[in-house]
N, C-alpha and C positions, 0 to 999 in steps of 0.2 A: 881900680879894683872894682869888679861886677859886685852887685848885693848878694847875691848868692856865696860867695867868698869868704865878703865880711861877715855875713851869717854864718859861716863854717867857724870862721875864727874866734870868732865872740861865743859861739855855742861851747868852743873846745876851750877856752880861756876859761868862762862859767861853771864847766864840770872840773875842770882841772882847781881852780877856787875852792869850788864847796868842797870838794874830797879829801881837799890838803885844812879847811876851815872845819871839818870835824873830822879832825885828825885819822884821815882812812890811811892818807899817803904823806907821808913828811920828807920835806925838803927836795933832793933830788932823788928820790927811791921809785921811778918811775917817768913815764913818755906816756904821750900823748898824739895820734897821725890821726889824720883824715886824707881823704882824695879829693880832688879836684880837677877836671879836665885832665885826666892821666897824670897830674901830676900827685908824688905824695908833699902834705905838708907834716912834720915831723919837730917837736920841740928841737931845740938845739943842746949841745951837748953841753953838759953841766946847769941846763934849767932848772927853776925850783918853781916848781909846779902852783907856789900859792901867790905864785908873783909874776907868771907870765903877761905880757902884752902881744901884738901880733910882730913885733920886732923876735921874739921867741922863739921861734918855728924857721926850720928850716927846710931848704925847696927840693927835693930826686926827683928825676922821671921814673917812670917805673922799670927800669932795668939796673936804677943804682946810682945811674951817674947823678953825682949830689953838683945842682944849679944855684942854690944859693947857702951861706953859712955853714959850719960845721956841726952836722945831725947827731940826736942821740946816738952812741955806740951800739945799738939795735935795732938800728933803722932795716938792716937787713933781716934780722925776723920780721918786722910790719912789712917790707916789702914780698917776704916769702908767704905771708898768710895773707895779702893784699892776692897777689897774683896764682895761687891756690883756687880761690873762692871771690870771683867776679862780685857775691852776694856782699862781701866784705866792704864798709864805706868809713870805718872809723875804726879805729884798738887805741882801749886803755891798758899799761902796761905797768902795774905796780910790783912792789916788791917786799911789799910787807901782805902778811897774812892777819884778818882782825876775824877773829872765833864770838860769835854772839849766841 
């Protein structure tokens, strides 16, 4: 695995942490993708966001076909707003609403 990688995985494991550690997101109520080398990486299906490691994430190229693990069931939205918007390099995808 290249540093720049481990760096993506570690940055998305840390946000995904804090978010679920002050209670933004709970349990499995949300995903998590980055890109990398055309490829997406994508939590896998049924992760719990305050518990991922890089075994979590699962591999599509960007047309869909899933290369490693079983992806979140919205992999296809990150893929459609991935391939949209070239500017796109990561989406957080929760599912709870928090009103401040």
């Amino acid at each position: 695995m290249d540093d720049v990688l481990k760096s993506k995985y570690e940055e998305a494991i840390w946000i995904a942490k804090a978010l679920f550690q002050h209670r933004i997101i709970t349990g499995t109520t949300g995903n998590i993708s980055f890109l990398h080398n055309k490829k997406m990486y994508i939590t896998k299906s049924g992760s719990c966001l305050g518990k991922l490691d890089m075994d979590s994430f699962a591999i599509t190229d960007l047309n869909g076909n899933i290369l490693f693990n079983k992806p979140s069931k919205e992999y296809i939205m990150h893929l459609a707003l991935y391939n949209s918007n070239e500017t796109y390099k990561a989406i957080i995808h929760t599912k709870n609403i928090l009103c401040i």
